[in-house]
N, C-alpha and C positions, 0 to 999 in steps of 0.2 A: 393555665393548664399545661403541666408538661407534655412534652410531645411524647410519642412512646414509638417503641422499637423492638423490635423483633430478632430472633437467632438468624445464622446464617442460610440455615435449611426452610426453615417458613418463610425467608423472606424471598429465595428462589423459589419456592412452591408458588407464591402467590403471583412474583412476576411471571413464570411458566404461563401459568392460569390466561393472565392477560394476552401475553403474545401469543397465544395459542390461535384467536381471533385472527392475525392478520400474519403468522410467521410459521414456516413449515420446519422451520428451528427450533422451535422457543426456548425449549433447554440450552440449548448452546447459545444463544443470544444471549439469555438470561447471565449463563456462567461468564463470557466474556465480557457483559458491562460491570457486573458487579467483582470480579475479579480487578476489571481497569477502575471503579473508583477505591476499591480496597489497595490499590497496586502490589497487586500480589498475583501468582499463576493461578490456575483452576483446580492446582493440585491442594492447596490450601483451603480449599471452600469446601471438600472432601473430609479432609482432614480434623479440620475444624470446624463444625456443621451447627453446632453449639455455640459458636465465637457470637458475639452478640455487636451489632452495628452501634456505631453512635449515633443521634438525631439527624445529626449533618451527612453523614453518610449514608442514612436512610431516604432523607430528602433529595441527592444528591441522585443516588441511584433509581429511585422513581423519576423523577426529571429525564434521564436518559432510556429507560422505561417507556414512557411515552412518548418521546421524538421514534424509538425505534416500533411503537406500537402506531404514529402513525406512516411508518412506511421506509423514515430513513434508516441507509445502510449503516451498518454496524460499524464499517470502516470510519465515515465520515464522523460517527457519534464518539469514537474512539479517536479518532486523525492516528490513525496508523493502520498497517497491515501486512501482513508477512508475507514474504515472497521469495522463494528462494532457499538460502538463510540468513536472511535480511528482513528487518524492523524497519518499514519504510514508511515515513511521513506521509498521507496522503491528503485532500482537503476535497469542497468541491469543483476545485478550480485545477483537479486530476480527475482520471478515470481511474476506478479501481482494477487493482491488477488480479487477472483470474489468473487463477492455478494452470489451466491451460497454455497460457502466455510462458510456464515454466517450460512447455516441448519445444516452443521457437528457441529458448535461450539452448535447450539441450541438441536441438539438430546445428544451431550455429559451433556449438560446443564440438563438436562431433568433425566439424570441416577447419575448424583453426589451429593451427598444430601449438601444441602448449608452448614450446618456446619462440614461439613464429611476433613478428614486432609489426603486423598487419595495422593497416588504419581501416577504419570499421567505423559505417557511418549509421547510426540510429535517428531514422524519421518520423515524428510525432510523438517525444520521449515520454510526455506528459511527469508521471513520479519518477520517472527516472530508471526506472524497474528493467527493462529489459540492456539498456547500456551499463548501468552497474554490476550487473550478477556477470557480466561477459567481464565487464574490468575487472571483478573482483578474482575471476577463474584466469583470464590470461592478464597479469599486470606488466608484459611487457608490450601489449597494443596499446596503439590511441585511439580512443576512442570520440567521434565528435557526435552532439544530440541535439537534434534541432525541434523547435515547438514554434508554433506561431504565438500562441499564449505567455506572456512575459511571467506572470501568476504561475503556472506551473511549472518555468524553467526556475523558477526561485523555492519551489516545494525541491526541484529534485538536485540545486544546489546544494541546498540544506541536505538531503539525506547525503551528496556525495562527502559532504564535510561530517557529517555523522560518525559514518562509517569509516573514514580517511580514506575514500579513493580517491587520487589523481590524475588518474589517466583519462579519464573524461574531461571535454571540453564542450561546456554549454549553451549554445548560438539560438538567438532569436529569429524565426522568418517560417518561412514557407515548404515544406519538403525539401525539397535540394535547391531552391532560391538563394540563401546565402552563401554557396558555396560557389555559383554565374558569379554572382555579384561581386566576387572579389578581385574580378579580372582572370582569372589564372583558371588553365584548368584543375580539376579538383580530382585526384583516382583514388580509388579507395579498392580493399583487398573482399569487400563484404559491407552491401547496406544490410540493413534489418527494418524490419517495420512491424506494428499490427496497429495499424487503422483502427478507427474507431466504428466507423460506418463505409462499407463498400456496396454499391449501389450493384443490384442482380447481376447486369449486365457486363460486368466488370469483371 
């Protein structure tokens, strides 16, 4: 029995339908996965509403359908996420970068003078997200990003090779442990951070 398939528009209606259950999205849930397995923008699912899926793409898109129906992030079903203007790899072995994390990059933006050659330390880099949008805006600093996580300095390697920034340097350890550890003292012009968890008190 062939498998049967549906237009572009019933077949967002019906995943809508689903995530509606467990996602205060669903529409835009919907458009973004079927959009990433189409690899095409959301402006074409618009466009094209009539475009008819193929079996594999139907299948494909229900699959991710239901990872996101029960609960995971879009980011993670996707492995990317935009921040900035940046297409950044993400996985679970990153925290996903909120839109909010774009004011820390704008108030550091704000203290670094554009052609200033400052070294600027980012601590607990995870995807990389907040040390590259600063490399990417002043490329004459160095920038160095430390992770205890060896798994998400290799997510946010990758995005720096992605996107070809160099001025980041990628260090595995502790907050500012590797930088004791090398003997020397270390000064830098501006750390940056956002913590993943800070306890009340703090």
């Amino acid at each position: 029995m062939p498998k049967t398939t549906s237009p572009i528009n019933n077949t967002l209606r019906n995943a809508q339908t689903k995530l509606k259950e467990t996602s205060d999205s669903a529409q835009l849930d919907a458009e973004i996965l079927l959009a990433h397995v189409l690899d095409c923008n959301r402006t074409y699912l618009r466009t094209w509403p009539e475009q008819t899926l193929t079996p594999e793409q139907q299948s494909q898109f229900q699959q991710l359908v239901d990872r996101r129906s029960a609960g995971e992030p879009i980011a993670y079903i996707t492995g990317k996420r935009d921040f900035w203007d940046m297409s950044l790899q993400v996985s679970p072995d990153t925290l996903i970068p909120r839109p909010e994390t774009e004011h820390l990059v704008e108030l550091a933006l704000e203290k670094i003078p554009p052609e200033s050659q400052w070294r600027i330390a980012d601590l607990g880099t995870g995807s990389g997200a907040i040390a590259l949008a600063i490399a990417r805006e002043r490329p004459q600093c160095k920038l160095v990003a430390t992770d205890t996580s060896a798994a998400a300095l290799a997510v946010a390697q990758n995005n720096a090779r992605q996107l070809d920034i160099r001025n980041v340097a990628f260090v595995e350890g502790h907050w500012l442990e590797p930088f004791s550890e090398q003997g020397e003292e270390q000064q830098f012009e501006m750390i940056v951070s956002n913590p993943p968890y800070i306890h009340p008190d703090d």
